[in-house]
MARVEX-626294 format. One record per residue: x, y, z of N, C-alpha, C, CB in turn; chain. Coordinates in nm, 3 decimals. Glycine has a CB too. Layout:
X|Y|Z|X|Y|Z|X|Y|Z|X|Y|Z|A
...
//
This chain:
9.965|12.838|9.435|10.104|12.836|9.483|10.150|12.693|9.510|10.118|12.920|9.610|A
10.079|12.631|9.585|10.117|12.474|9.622|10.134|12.419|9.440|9.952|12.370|9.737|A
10.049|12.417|9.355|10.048|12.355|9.245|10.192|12.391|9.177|9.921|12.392|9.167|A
10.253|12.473|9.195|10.327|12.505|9.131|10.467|12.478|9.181|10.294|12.612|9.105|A
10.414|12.490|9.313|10.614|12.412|9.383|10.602|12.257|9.348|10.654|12.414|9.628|A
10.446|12.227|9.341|10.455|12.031|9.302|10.514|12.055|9.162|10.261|11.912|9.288|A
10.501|12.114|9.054|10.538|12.107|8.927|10.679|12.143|8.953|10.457|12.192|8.828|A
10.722|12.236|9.050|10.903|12.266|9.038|10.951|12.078|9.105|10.980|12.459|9.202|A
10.906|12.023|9.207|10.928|11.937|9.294|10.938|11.821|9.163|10.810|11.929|9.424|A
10.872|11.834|9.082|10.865|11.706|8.965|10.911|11.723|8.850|10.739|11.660|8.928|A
10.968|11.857|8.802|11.075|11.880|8.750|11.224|11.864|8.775|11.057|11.963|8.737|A
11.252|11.891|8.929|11.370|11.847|9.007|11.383|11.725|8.964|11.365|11.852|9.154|A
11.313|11.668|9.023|11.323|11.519|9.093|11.320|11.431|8.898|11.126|11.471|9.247|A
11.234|11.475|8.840|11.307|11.393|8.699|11.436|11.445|8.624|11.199|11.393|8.574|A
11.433|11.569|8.652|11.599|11.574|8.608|11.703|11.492|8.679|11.656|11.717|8.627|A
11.705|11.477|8.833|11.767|11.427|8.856|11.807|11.263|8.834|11.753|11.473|8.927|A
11.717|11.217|8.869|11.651|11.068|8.763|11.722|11.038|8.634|11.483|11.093|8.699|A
11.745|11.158|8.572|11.772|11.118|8.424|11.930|11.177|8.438|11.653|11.201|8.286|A
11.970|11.245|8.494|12.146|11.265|8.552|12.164|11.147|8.575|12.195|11.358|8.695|A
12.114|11.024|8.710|12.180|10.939|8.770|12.150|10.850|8.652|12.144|10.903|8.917|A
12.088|10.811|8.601|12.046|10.713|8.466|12.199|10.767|8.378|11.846|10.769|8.364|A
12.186|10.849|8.295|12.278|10.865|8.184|12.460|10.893|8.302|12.203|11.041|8.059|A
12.493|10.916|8.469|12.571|10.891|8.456|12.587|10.743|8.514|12.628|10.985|8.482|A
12.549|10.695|8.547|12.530|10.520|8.517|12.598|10.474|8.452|12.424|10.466|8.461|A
12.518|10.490|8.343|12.488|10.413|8.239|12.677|10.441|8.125|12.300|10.489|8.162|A
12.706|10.624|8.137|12.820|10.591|8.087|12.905|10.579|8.179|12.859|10.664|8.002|A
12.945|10.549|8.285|13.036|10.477|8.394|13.048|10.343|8.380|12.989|10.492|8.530|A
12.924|10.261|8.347|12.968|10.098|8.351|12.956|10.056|8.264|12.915|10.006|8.423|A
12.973|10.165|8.149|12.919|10.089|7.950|13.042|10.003|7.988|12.937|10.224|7.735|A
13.197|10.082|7.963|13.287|9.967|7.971|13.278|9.824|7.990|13.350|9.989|8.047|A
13.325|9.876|8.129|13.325|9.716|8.261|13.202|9.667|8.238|13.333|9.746|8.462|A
13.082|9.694|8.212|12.952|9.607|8.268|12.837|9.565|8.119|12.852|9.732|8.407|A
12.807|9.704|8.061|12.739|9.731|8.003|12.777|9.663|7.879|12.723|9.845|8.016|A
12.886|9.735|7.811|12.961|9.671|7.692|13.083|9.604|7.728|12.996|9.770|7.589|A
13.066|9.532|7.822|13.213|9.473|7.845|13.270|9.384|7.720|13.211|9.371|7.983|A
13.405|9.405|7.707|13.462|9.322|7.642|13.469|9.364|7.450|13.382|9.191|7.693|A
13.388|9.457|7.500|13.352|9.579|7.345|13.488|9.671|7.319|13.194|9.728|7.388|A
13.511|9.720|7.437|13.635|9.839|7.454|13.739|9.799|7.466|13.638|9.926|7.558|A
13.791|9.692|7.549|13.895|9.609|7.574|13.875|9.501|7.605|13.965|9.642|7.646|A
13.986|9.371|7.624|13.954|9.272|7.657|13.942|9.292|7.813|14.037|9.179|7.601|A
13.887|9.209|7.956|13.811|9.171|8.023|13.784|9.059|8.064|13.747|9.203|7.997|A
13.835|8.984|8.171|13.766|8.893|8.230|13.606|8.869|8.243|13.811|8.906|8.332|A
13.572|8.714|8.239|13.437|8.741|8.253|13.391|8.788|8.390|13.368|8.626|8.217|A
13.242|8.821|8.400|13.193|8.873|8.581|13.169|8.754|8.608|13.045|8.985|8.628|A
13.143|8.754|8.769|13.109|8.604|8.829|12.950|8.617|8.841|13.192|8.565|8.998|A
12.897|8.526|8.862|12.743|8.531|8.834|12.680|8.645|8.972|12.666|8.338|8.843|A
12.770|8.691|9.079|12.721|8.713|9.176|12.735|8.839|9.116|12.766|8.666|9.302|A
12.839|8.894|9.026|12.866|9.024|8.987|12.784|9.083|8.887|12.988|9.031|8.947|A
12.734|8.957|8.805|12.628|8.964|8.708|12.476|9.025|8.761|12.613|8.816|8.655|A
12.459|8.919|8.855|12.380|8.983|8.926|12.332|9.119|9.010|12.386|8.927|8.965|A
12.392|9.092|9.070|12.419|9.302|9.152|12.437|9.403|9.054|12.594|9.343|9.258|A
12.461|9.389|8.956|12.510|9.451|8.841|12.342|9.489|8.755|12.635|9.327|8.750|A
12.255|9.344|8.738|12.170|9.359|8.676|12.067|9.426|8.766|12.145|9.250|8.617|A
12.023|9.425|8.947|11.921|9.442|8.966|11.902|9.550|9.046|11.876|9.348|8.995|A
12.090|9.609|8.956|12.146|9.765|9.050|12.091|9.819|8.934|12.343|9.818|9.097|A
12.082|9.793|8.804|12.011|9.866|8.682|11.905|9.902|8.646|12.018|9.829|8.602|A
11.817|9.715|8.675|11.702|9.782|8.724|11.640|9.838|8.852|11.635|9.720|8.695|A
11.701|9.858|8.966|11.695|9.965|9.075|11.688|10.100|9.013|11.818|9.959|9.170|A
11.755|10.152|8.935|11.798|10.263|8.861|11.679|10.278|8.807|11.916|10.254|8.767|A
11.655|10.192|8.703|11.539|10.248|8.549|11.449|10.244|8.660|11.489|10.126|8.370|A
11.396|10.143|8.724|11.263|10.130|8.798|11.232|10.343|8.844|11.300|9.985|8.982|A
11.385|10.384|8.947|11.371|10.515|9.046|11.327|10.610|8.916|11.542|10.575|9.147|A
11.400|10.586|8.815|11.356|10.654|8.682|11.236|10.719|8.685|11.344|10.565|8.573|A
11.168|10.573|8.643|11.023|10.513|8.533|10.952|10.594|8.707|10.988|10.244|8.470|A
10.955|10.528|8.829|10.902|10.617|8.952|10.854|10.793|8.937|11.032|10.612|9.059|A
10.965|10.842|8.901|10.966|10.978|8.947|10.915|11.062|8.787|11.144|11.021|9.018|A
10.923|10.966|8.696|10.824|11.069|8.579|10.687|11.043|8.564|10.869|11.056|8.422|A
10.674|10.884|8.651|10.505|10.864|8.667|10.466|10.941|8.730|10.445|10.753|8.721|A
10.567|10.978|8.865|10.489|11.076|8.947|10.462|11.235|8.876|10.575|11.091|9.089|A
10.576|11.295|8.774|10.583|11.408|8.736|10.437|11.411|8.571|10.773|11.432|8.706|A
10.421|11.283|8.549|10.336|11.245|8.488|10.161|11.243|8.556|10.397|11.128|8.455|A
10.140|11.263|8.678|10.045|11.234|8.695|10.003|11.111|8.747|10.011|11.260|8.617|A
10.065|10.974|8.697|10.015|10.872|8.720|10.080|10.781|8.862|10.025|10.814|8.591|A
9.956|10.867|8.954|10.017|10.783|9.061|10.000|10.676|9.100|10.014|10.818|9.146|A
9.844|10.612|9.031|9.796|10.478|9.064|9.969|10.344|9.011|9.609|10.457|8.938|A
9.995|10.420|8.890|10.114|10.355|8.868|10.194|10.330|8.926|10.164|10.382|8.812|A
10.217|10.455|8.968|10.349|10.459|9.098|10.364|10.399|9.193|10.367|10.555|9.167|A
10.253|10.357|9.278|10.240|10.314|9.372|10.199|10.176|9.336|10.169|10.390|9.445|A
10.154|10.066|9.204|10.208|9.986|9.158|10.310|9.907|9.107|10.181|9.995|9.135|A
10.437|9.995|9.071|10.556|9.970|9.065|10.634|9.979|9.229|10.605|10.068|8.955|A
10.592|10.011|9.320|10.669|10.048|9.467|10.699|9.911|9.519|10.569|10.140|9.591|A
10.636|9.806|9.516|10.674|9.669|9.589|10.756|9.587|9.496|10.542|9.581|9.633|A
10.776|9.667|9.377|10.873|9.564|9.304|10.998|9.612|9.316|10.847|9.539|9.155|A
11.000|9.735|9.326|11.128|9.852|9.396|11.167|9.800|9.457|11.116|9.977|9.467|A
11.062|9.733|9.633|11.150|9.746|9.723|11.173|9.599|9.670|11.116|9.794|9.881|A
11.178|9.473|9.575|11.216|9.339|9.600|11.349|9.360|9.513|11.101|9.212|9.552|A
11.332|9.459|9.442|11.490|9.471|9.320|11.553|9.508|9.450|11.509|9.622|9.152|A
11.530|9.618|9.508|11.644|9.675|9.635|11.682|9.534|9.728|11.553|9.816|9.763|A
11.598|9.501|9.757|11.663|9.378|9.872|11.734|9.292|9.776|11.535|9.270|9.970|A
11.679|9.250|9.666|11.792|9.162|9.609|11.950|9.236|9.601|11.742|9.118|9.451|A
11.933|9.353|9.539|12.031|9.443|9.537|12.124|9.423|9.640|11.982|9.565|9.542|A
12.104|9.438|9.735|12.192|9.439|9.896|12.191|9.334|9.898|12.143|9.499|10.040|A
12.136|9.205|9.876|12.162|9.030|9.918|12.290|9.079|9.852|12.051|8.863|9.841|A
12.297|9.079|9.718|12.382|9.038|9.611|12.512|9.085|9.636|12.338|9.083|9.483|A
12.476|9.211|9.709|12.597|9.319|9.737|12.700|9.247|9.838|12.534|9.474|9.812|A
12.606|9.218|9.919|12.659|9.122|9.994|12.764|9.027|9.972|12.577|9.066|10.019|A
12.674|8.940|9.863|12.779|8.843|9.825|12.899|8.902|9.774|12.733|8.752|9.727|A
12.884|8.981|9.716|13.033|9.084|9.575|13.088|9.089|9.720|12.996|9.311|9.446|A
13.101|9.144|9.809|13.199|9.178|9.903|13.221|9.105|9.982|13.188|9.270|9.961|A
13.197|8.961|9.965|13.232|8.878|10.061|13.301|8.816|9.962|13.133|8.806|10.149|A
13.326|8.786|9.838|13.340|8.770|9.757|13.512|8.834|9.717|13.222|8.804|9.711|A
13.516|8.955|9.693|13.601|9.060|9.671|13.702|9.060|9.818|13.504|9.204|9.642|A
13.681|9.039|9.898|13.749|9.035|10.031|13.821|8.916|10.067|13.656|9.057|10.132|A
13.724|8.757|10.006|13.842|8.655|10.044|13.908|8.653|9.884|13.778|8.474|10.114|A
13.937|8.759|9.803|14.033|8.753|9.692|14.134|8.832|9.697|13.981|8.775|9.577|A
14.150|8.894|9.818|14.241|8.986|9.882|14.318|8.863|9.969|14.160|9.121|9.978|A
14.295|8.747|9.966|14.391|8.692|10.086|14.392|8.701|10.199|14.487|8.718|10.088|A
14.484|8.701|10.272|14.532|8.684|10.383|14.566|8.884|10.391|14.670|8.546|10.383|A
14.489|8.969|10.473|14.497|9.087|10.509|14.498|9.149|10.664|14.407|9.126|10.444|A
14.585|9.223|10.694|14.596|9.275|10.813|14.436|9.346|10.837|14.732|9.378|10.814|A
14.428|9.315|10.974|14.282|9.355|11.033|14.266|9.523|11.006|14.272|9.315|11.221|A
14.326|9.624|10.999|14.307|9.765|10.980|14.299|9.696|10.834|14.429|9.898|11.034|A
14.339|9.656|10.699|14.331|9.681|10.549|14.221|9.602|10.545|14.455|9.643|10.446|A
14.181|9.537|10.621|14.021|9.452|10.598|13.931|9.515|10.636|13.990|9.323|10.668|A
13.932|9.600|10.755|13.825|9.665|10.798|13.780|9.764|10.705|13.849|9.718|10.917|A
13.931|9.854|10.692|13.913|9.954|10.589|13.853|9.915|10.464|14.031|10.010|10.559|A
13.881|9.768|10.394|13.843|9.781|10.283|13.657|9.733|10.289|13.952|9.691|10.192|A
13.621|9.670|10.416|13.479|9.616|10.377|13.388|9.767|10.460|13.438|9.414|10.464|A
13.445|9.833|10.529|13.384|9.988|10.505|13.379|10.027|10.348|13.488|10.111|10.585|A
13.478|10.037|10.332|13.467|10.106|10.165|13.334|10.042|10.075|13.632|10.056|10.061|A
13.371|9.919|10.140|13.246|9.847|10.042|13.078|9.827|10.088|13.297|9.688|10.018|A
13.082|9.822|10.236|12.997|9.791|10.307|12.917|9.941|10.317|13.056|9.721|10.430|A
12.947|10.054|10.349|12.939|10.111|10.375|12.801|10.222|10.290|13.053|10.108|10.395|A
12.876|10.181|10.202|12.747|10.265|10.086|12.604|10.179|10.027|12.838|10.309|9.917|A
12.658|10.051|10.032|12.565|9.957|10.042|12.476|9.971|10.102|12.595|9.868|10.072|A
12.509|9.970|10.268|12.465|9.989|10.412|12.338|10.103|10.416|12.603|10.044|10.508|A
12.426|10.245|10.342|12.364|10.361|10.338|12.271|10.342|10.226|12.454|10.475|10.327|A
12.211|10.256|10.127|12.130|10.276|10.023|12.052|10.215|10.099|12.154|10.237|9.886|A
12.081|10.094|10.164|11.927|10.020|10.214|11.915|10.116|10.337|11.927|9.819|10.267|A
11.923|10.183|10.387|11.872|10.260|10.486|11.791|10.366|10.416|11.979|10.314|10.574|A
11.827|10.453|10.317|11.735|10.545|10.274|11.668|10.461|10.186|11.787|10.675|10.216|A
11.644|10.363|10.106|11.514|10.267|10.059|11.428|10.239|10.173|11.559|10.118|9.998|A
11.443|10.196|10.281|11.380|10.144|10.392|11.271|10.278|10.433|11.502|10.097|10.514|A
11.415|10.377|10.481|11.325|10.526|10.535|11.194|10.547|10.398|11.471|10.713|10.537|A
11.274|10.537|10.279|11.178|10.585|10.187|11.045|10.544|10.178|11.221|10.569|10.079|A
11.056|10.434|10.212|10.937|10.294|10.198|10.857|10.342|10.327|11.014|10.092|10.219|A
10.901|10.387|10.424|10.804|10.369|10.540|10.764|10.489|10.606|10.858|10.283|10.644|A
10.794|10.638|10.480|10.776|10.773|10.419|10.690|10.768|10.343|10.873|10.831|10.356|A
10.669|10.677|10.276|10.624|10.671|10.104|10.450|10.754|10.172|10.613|10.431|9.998|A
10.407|10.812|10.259|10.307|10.859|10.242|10.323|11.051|10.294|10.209|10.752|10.320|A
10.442|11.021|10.292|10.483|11.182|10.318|10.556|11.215|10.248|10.537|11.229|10.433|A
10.539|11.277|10.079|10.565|11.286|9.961|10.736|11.377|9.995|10.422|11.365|9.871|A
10.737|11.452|10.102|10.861|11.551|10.103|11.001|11.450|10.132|10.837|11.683|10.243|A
10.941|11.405|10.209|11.076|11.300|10.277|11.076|11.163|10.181|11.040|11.238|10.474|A
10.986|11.113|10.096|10.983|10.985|10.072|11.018|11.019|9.920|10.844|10.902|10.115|A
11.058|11.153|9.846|11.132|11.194|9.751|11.273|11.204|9.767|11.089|11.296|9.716|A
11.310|11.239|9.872|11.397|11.280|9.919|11.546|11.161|9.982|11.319|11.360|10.008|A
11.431|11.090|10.029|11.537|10.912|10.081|11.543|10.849|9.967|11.457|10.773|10.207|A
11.430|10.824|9.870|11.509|10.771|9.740|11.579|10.836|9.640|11.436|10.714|9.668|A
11.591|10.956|9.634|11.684|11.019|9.545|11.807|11.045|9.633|11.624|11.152|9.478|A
11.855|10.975|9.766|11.960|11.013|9.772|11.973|10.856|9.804|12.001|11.138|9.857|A
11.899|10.767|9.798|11.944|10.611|9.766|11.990|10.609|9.643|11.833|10.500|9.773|A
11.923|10.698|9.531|12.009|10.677|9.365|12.143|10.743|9.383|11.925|10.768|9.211|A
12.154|10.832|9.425|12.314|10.893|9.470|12.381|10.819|9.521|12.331|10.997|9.560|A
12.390|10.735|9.593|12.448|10.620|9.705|12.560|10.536|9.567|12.273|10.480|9.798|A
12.474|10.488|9.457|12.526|10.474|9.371|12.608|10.517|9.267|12.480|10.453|9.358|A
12.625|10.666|9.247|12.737|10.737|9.161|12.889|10.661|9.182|12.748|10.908|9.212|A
12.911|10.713|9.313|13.085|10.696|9.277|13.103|10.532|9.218|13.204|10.720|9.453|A
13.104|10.458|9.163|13.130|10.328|9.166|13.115|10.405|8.962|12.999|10.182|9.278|A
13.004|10.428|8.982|13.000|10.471|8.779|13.102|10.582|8.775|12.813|10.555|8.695|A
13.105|10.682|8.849|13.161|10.830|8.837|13.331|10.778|8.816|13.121|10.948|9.005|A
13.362|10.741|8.896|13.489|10.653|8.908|13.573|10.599|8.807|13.460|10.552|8.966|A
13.469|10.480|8.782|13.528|10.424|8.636|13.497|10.536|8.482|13.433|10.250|8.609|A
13.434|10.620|8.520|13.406|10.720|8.418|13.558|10.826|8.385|13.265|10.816|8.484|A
13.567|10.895|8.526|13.703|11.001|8.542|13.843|10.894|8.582|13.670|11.136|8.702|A
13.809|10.802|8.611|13.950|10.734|8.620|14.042|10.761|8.473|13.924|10.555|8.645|A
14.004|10.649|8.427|14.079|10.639|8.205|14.064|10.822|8.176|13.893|10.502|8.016|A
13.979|10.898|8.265|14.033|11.003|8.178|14.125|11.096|8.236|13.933|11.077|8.124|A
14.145|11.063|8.393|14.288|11.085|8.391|14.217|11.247|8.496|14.394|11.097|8.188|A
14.098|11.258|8.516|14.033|11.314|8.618|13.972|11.258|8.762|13.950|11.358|8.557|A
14.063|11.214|8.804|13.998|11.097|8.947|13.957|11.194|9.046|14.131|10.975|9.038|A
14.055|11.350|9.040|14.030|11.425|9.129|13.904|11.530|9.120|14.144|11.478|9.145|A
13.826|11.469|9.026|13.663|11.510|9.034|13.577|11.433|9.089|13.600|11.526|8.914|A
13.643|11.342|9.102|13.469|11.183|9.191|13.438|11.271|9.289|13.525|10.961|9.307|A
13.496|11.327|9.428|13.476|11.392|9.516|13.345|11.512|9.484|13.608|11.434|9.548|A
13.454|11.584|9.447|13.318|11.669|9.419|13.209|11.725|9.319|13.338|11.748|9.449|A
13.209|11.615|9.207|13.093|11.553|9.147|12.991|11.487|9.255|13.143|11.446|9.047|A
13.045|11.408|9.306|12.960|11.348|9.402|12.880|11.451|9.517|13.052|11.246|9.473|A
12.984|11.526|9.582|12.937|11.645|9.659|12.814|11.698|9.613|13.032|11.751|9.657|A
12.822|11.755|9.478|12.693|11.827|9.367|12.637|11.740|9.391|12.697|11.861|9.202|A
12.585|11.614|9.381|12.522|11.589|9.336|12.424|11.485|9.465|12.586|11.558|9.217|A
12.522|11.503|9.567|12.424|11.481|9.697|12.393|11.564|9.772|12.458|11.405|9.782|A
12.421|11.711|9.772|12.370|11.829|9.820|12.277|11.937|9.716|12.494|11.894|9.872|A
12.270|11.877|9.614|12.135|11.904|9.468|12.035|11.900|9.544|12.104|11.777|9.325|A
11.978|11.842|9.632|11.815|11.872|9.689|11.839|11.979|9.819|11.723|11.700|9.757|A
11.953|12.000|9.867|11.970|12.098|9.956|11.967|12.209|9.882|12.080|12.089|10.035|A
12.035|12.217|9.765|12.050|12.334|9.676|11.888|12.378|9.612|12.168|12.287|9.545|A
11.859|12.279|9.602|11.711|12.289|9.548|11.637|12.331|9.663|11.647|12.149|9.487|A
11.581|12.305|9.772|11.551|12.338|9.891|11.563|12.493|9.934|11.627|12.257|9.965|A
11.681|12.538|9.926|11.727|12.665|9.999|11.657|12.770|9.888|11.918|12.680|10.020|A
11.613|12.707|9.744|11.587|12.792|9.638|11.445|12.797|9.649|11.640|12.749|9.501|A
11.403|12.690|9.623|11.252|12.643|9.661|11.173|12.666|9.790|11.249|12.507|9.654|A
11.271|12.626|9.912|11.166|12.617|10.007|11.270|12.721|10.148|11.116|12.413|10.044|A
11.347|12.780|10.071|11.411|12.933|10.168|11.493|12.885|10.276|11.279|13.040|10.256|A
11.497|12.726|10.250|11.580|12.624|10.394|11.588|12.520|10.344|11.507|12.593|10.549|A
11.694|12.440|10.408|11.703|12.273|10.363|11.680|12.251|10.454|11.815|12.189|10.313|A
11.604|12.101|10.402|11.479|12.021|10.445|11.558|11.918|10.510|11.371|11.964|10.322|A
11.514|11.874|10.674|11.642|11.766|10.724|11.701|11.607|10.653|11.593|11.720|10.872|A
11.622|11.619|10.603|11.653|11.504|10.516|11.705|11.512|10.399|11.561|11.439|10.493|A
11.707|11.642|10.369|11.840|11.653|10.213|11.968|11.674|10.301|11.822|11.831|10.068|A
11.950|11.749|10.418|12.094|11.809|10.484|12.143|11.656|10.545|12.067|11.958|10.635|A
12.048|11.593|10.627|12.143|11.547|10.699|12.179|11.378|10.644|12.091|11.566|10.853|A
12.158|11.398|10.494|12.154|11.235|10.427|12.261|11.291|10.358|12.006|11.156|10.326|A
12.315|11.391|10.262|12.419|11.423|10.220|12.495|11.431|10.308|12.419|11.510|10.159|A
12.489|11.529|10.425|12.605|11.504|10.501|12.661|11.380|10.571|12.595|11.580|10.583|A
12.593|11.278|10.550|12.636|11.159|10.563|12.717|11.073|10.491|12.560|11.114|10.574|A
12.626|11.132|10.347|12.722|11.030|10.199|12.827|11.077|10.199|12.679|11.038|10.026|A
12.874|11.213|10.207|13.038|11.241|10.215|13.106|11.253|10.311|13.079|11.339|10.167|A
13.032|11.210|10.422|13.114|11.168|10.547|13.149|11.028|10.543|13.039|11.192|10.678|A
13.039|10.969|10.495|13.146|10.799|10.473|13.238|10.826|10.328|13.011|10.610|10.431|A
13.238|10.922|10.251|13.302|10.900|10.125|13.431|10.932|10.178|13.253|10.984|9.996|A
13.445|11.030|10.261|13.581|11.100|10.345|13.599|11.021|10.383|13.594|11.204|10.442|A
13.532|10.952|10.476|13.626|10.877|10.599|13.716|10.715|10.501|13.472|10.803|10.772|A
13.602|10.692|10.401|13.667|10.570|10.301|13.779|10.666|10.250|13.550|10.495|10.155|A
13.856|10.742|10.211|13.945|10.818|10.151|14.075|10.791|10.247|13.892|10.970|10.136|A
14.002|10.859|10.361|14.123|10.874|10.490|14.130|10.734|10.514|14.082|10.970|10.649|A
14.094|10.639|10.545|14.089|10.533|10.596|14.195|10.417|10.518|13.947|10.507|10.600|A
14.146|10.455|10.354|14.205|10.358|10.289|14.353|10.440|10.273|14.119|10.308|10.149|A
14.411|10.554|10.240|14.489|10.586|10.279|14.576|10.605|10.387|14.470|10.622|10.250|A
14.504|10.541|10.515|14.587|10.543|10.620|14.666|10.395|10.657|14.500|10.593|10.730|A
14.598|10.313|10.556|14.640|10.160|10.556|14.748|10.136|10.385|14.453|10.044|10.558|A
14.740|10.258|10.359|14.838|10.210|10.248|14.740|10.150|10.102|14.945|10.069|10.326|A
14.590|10.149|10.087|14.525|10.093|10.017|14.473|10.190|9.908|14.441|10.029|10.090|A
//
């Protein structure tokens, strides 16, 4: 019985892997990936270049992670884990910069449209290095330390999902695309394990509580 919820647990967990990979990947072909292929485009600034590149490999790395594990090979896994967490910290340095960056190119802004806007930005950032961190210092309690990094790869959708349904003229799906797809291990959970597990419940209910409150917020400033 145990052998067999690990084989459902590593079936999950690489499907999901390969969802956040392919919707990635077609969210920022445009802007990032193939920029300048589809339309013309300013160039990125090296800080954008950056966050850009070591948000990708953050991605392939959680990938290449979760089929070693569904693979068997954990000596691997746990060889690739300290390079995880140095892509992630660069990740958030960098992030850093983009929004410090992105904020004095806004000018001169009233204190509610600044706050609001470096929540919007800060915010999900904020929330990825927190479930990398939890994940990292889990990483020996396989339930929870699956669980904080697959909803650190979620942290990342709306920014791809976005530029994906924007041009097509569906914006009013980011919401709850995103919803699916940060309450997927709760859904998985209630099927699998007859209850959700506190750390699928109460990490989703977080990502769309800052996704709401960035909604209301930037709409309450006119942004």
């Amino acid at each position: 019985m145990r052998d067999h919820s690990l084989s459902q647990d590593r079936r999950f967990y690489s499907a999901m892997a390969a969802l956040v990979v392919v919707a990635i990947v077609a969210g920022f072909a445009p802007t990032f990936f193939a920029r300048g292929v589809f339309f013309e485009l300013p160039p990125l600034t090296p800080a954008v270049r950056l966050h850009g590149l070591l948000g990708t490999v953050w991605v392939a790395l959680f990938a290449v992670q979760t089929w070693l594990v569904a693979a068997g090979r954990r000596a691997w896994h746990r060889s690739l884990g300290p390079i995880g967490v140095i892509v992630a910290v660069g990740f958030v340095a960098s992030g850093v910069l983009v929004v410090r960056a992105l904020e004095q190119s806004h000018g001169s802004e009233a204190g509610a449209t600044l706050a609001a806007h470096l929540f919007t930005n800060g915010a999900p950032l904020a929330a990825f290095a927190v479930f990398v961190v939890a994940g990292v210092l889990q990483r020996h309690v396989a339930a929870r330390h699956n669980r904080f990094m697959l909803l650190a790869a979620v942290v990342l959708l709306p920014p791809a999902v976005g530029r994906l349904f924007g041009p097509l003229g569906v914006a009013y799906l980011n919401l709850p695309v995103y919803a699916c797809a940060a309450f997927a291990n709760v859904a998985y959970d209630l099927w699998s394990r007859r209850g959700p597990h506190p750390v699928s419940l109460c990490g989703a209910t977080a990502l769309i509580a800052i996704d709401v409150a960035t909604t209301w917020w930037l709409a309450q400033v006119g942004s």
